[in-house]
C-alpha positions as CSV (number, residue, x, y, z in Angstrom):
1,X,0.0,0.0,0.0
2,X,1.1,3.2,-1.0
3,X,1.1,6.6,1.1
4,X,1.0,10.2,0.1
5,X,2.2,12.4,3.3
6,X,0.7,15.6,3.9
7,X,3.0,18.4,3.3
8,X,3.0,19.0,6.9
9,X,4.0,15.6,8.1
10,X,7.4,15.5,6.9
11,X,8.8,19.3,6.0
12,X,7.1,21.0,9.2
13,X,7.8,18.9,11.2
14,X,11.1,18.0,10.5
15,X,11.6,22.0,10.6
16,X,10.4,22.4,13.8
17,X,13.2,19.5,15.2
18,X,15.4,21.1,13.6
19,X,14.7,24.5,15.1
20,X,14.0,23.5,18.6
21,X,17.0,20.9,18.8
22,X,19.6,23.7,17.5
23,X,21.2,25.3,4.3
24,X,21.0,30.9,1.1
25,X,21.6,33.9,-0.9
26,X,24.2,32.8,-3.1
27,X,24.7,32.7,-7.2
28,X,22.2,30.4,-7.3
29,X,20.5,27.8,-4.6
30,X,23.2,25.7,-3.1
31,X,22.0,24.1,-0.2
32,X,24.6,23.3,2.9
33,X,27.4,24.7,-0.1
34,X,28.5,27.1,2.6
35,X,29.1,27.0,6.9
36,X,27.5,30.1,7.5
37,X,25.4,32.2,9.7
38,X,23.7,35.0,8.0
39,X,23.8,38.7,8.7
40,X,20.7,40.8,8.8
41,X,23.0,43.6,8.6
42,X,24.3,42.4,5.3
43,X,20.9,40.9,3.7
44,X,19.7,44.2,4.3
45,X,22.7,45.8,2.1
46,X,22.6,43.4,-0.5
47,X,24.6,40.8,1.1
48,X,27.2,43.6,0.2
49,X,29.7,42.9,3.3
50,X,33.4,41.6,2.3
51,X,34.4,45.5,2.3
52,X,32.9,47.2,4.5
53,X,33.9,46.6,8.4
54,X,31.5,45.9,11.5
55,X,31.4,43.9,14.4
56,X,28.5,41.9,12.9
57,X,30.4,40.7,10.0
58,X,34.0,39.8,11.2
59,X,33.0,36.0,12.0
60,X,31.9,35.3,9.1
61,X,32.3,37.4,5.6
62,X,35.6,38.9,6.1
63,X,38.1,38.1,9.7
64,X,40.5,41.0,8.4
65,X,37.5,43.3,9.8
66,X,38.8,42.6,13.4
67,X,41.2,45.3,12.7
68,X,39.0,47.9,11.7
69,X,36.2,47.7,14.6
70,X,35.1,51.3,15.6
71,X,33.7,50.5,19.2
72,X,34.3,51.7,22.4
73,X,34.0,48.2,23.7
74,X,34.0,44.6,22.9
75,X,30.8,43.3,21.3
76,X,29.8,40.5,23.1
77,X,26.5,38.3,22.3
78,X,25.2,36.3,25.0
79,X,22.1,34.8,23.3
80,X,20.3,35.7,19.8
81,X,17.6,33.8,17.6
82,X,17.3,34.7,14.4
83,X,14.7,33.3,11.7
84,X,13.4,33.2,8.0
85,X,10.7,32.6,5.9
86,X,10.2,31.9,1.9
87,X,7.7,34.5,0.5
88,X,6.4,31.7,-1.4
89,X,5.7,29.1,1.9
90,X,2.0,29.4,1.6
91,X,1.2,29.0,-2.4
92,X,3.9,25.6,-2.0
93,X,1.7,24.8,1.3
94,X,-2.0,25.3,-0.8
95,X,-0.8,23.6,-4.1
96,X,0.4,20.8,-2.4
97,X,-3.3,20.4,0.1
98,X,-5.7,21.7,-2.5
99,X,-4.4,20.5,-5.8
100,X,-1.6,17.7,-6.0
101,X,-2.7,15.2,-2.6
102,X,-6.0,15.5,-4.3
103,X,-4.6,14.2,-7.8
104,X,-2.6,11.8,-5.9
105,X,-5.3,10.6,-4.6
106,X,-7.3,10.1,-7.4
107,X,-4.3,8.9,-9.6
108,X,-2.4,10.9,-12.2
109,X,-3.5,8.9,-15.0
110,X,-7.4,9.3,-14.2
111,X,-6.6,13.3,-14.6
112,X,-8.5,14.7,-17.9
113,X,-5.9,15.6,-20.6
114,X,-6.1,19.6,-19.8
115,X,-6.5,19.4,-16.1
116,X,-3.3,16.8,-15.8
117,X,-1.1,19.9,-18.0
118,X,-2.0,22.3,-15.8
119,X,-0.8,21.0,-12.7
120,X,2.6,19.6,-14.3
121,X,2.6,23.1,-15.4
122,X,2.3,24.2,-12.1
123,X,5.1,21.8,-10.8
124,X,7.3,23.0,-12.8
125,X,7.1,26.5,-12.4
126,X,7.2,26.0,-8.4
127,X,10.1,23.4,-9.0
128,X,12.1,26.6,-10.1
129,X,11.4,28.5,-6.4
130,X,12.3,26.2,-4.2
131,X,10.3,27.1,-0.3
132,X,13.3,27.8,2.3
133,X,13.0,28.7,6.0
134,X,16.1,28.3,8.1
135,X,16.9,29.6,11.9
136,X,19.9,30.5,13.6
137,X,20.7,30.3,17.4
138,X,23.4,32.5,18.7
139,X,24.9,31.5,21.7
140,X,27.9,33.1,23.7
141,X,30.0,35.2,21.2
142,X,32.6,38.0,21.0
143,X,34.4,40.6,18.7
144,X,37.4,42.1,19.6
145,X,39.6,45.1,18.7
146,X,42.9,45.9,20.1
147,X,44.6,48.5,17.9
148,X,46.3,46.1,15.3
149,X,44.9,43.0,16.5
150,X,41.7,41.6,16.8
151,X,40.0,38.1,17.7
152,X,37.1,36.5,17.6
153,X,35.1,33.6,18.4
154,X,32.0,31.9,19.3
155,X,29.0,29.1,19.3
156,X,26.2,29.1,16.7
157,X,24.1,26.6,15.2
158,X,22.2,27.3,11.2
159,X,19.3,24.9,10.3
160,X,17.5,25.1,7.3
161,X,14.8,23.1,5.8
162,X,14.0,23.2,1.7
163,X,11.2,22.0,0.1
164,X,10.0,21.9,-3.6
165,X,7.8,19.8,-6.2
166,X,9.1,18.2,-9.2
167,X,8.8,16.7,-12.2
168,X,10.2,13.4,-11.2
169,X,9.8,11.4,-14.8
170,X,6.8,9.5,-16.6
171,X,4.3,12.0,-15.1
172,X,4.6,11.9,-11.7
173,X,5.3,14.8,-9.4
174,X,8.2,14.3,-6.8
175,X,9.5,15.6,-3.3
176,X,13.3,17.6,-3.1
177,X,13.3,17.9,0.2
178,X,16.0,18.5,2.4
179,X,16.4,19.5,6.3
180,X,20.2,20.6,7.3
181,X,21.8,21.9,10.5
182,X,25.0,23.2,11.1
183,X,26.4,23.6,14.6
184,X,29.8,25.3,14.7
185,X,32.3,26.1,16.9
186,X,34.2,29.4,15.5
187,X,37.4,31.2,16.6
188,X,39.2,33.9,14.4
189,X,42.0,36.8,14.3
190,X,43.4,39.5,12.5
191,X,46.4,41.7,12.2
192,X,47.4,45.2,10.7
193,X,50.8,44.3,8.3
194,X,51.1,48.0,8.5
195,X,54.8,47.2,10.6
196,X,55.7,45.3,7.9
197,X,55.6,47.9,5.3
198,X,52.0,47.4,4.5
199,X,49.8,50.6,5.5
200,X,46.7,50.1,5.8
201,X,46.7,46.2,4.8
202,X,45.4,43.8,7.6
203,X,44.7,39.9,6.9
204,X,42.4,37.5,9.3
205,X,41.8,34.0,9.2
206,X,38.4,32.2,10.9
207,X,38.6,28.7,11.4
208,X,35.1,26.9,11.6
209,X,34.5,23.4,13.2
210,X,31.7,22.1,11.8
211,X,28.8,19.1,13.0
212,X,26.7,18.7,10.3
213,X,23.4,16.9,10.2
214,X,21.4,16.4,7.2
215,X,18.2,14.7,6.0
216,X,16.8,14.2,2.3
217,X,14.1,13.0,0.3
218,X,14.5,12.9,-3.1
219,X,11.7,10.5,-4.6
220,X,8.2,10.4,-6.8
221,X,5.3,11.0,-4.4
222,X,4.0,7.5,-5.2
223,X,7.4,5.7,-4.2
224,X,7.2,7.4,-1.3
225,X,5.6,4.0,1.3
226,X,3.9,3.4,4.2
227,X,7.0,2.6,6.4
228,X,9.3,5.2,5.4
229,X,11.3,6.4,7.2
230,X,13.2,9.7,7.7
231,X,17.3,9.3,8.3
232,X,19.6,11.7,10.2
233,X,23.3,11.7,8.4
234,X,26.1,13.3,10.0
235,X,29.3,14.4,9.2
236,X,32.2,16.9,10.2
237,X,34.4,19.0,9.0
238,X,37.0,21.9,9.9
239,X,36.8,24.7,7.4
240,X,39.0,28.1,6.9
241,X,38.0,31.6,5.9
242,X,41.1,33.9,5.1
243,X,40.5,37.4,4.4
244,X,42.0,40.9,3.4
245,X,41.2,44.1,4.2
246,X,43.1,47.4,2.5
247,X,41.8,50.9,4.1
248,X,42.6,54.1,1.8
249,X,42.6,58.2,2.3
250,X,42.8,60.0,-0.8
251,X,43.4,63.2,-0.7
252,X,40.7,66.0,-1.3
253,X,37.8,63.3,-0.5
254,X,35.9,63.3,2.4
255,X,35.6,59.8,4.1
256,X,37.3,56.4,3.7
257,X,37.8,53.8,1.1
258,X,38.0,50.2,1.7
259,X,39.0,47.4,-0.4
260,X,38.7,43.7,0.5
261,X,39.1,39.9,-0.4
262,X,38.2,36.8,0.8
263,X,38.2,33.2,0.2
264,X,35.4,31.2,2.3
265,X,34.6,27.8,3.2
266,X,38.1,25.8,2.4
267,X,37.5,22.9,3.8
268,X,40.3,20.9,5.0
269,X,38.1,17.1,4.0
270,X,35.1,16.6,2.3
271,X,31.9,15.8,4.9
272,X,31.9,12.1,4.5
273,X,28.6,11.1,5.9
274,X,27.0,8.3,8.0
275,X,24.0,6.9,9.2
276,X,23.2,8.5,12.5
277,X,20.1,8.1,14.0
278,X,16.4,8.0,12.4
279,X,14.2,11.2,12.9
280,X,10.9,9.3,12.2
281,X,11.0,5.4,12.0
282,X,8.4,3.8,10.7
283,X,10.2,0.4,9.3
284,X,10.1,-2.8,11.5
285,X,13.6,-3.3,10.5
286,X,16.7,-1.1,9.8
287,X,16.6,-0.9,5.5
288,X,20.1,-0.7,4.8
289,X,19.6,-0.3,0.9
290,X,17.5,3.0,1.4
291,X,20.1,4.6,4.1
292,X,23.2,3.9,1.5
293,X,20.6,5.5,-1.1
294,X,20.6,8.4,0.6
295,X,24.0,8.6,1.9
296,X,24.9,8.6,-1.5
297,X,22.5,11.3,-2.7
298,X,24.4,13.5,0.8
299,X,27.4,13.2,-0.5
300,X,26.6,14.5,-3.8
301,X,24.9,17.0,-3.0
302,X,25.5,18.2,0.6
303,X,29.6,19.5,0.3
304,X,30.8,22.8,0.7
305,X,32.1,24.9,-2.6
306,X,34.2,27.3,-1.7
307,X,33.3,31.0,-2.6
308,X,35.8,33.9,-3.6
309,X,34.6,37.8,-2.5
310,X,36.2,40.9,-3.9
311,X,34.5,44.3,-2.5
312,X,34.6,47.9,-2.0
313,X,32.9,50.1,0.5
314,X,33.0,54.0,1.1
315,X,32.4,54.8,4.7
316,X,31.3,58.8,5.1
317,X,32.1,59.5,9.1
318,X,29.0,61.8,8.8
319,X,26.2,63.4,6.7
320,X,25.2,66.4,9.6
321,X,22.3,66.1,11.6
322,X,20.9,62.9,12.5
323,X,23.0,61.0,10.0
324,X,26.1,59.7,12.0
325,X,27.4,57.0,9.3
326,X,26.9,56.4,5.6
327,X,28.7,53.2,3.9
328,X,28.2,52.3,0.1
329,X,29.5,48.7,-0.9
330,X,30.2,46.9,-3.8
331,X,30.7,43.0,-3.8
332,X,31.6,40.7,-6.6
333,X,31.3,37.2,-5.6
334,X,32.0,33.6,-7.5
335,X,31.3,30.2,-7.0
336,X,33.5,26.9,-7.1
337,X,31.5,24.4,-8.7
338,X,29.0,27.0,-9.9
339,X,25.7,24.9,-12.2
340,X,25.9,27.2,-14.7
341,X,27.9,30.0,-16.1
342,X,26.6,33.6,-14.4
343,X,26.1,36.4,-15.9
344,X,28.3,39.9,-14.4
345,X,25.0,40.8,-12.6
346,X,24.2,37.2,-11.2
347,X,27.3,38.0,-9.6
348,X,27.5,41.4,-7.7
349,X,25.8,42.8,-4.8
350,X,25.2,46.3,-4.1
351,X,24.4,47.9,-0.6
352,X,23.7,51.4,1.2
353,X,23.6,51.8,5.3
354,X,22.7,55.0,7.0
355,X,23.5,55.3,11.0
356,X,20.7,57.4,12.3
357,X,22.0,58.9,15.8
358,X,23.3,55.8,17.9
359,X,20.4,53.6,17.7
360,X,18.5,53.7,14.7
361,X,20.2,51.7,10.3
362,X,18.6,51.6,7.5
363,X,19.7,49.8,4.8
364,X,18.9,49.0,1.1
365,X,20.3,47.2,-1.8
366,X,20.5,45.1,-4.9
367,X,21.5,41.6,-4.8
368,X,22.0,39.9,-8.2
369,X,19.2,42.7,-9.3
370,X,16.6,41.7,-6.5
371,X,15.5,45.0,-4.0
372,X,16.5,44.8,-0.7
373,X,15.6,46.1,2.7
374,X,16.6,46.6,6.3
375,X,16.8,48.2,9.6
376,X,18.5,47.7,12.4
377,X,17.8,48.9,16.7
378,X,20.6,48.9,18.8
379,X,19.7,48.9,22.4
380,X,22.3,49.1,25.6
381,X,21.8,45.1,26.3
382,X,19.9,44.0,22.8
383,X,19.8,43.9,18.9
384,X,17.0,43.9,16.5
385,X,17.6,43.7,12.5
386,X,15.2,42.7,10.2
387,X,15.6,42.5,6.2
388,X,14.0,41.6,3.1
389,X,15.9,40.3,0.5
390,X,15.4,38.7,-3.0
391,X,18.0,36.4,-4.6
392,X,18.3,33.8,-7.4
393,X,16.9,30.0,-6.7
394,X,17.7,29.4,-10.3
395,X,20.7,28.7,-12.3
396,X,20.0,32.4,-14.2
397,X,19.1,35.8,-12.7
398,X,15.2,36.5,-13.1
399,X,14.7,32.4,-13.3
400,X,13.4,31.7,-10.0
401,X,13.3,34.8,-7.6
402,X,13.1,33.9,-4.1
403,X,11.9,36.7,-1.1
404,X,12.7,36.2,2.1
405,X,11.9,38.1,5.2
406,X,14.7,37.7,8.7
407,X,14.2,38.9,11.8
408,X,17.2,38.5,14.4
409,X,17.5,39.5,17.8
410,X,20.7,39.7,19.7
411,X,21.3,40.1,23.7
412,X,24.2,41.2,25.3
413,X,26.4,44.0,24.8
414,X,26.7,46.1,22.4
């Protein structure tokens, strides 16, 4: 007997494990293709951040930032959650209830010519926008600047959960569905080479230890049985991220200019995954053939590509009046491993922040031609950023658009 799970009994609820036990905006979706804990700060600009220094982007877009940390005291995070959401969630959540279970149900071949079109027509225009909500815990963390030095270091955990409809072969819609969480131990440093006869040059490195857990479900809705079950593989890994950071004057212009690099993600092995544990177990007996499936399938698909950044920012110290802080950034980023050849604007990312008194960013940007938005409260003992971003599910800018909303909040001090 065959049996078609509702949308919520394996996606939801694997999300809400994942989320409660504590992968993208990338060239294109690339899921668990980075270890990575998103900034708000730099969704909110674009994702424009390998130039342009702050305490909320030294772990992990660019270590060399250590050195260039303008606060009167070390940032430290105690605790922060931090959470988003697929634009598209609910029209994946009602064309899975109120369209394909039905057909399921009544069997794909029993559809009227024109009625069995339009939905594979619908799968695979959703197959394109994949839904992705992820969730980040921040636990105990810390920036810190000590004139050409800095260091760095701290505990976080990413999960994500993906989820899209296919067309899986001889007319039958499928499941890609993947839940992922990262936990990571991080510790990083930085150093001005200005003694050296560098001015203005610093270089970090980040080190990442990296516990990766991973589910996946990659099958036609009608293989999909009664006893399956749902397998937890884990892996780990230690990965580097080394970064440079140039910082400029030029004569005449008001402000700073900053140039930067970095190369992310080099991982030191590949994740070489194993059967862990089962999330839901529904066979009477351990089915060895379908965990080696799937640990196959991880493999494949579930390593890290390592990502080159080049940027440049313009920091303006202040505008007069309320405006305290105006940065502009430019990043250009590429892809090991990329699916398809990108395009110049597939590639760059494009970012504005404004400091309003002591408390109060705003931010927009463009990010591989998708708007972007954000704002950020800084409170004596807590954080709050939020951003709305679009970027590229697809192989191809303006194939498969994907909006997110985040929403972060941070304790500690700040």
């Amino acid at each position: 007997m065959k049996r078609r799970f509702r949308l919520c009994s394996l996606p939801l609820c694997a999300l809400l494990a994942l989320v409660l036990a504590p992968p993208v905006a990338a060239q294109h979706y690339l899921p668990g293709a980075r270890t990575f804990v998103p900034s708000p700060q730099a969704l909110g600009m674009g994702g424009a951040a390998t130039a342009y220094p702050s305490a909320r982007t030294a772990l992990f877009y660019n270590p060399a930032h250590l050195t260039r940390l303008h606060v009167t005291r070390a940032p430290v995070t105690m605790f922060g959650l931090s959470a988003s959401i697929s634009k598209n969630f609910s029209e994946q959540f009602n064309f899975y209830n109120d369209r394909l279970e039905p057909a399921l149900d009544q069997g794909i071949g029993n559809l009227e010519q024109e009625e069995a079109q339009a939905l594979f027509d619908d799968v695979v225009r959703l197959s394109d926008s994949p839904t992705v909500l992820s969730a980040d815990v921040l636990l105990p963390s810390f920036v810190l600047n000590r004139g050409r030095y800095g260091f760095g270091g701290g505990l976080f955990a990413h999960s994500e959960v993906a989820y899209s409809v296919e067309d899986a072969g001889d007319d039958v819609p499928g499941m890609d569905f993947t839940a992922l969480a990262d936990f990571m131990a991080v510790a990083a440093s930085a150093a001005d080479l200005s003694d050296l006869g560098l001015k203005g040059v610093s270089t970090g490195v980040t080190a990442r230890y990296v516990q990766r857990y991973v589910s996946v479900k990659l099958k036609p809705f009608d293989a999909i049985a009664d006893d399956e079950s749902l397998y937890v593989l884990g892996a780990g890994t230690l990965a580097f991220d080394l970064g440079l950071l140039y910082e400029a004057g030029f004569k005449g212009v008001p402000g700073k200019f900053y140039f930067g690099a970095v190369w992310s993600d080099l991982a030191v092995n590949d994740f070489n995954y194993r059967f862990t544990a089962y999330y839901v177990k529904k066979e009477e007996v351990q089915n060895d053939e379908k965990i080696a499936g799937e640990v196959a399938l991880a493999q494949e698909r579930y390593q890290l590509r390592s990502s080159f950044r080049a940027g440049v920012a313009y920091l303006l110290p202040t505008l007069g009046g309320p405006v305290k802080e105006t940065a502009f950034a430019l990043d250009y980023v590429g892809y090991q491993g990329a699916a398809a050849d990108q395009p110049l604007l597939g590639r760059l990312a494009l970012g504005v922040q404004t400091k309003l008194g002591k408390a109060l960013s705003l931010r927009t940007g463009l990010n591989q031609g998708y708007t972007t938005l954000g704002a950020g409260l800084q409170l004596s003992f807590a954080r709050i950023d939020y951003a709305y971003y679009g970027s590229e599910l697809g192989r191809l800018p303006g194939q498969a658009p994907g909006w997110h909303h985040r929403v972060q909040l941070s304790l500690g001090s700040f």
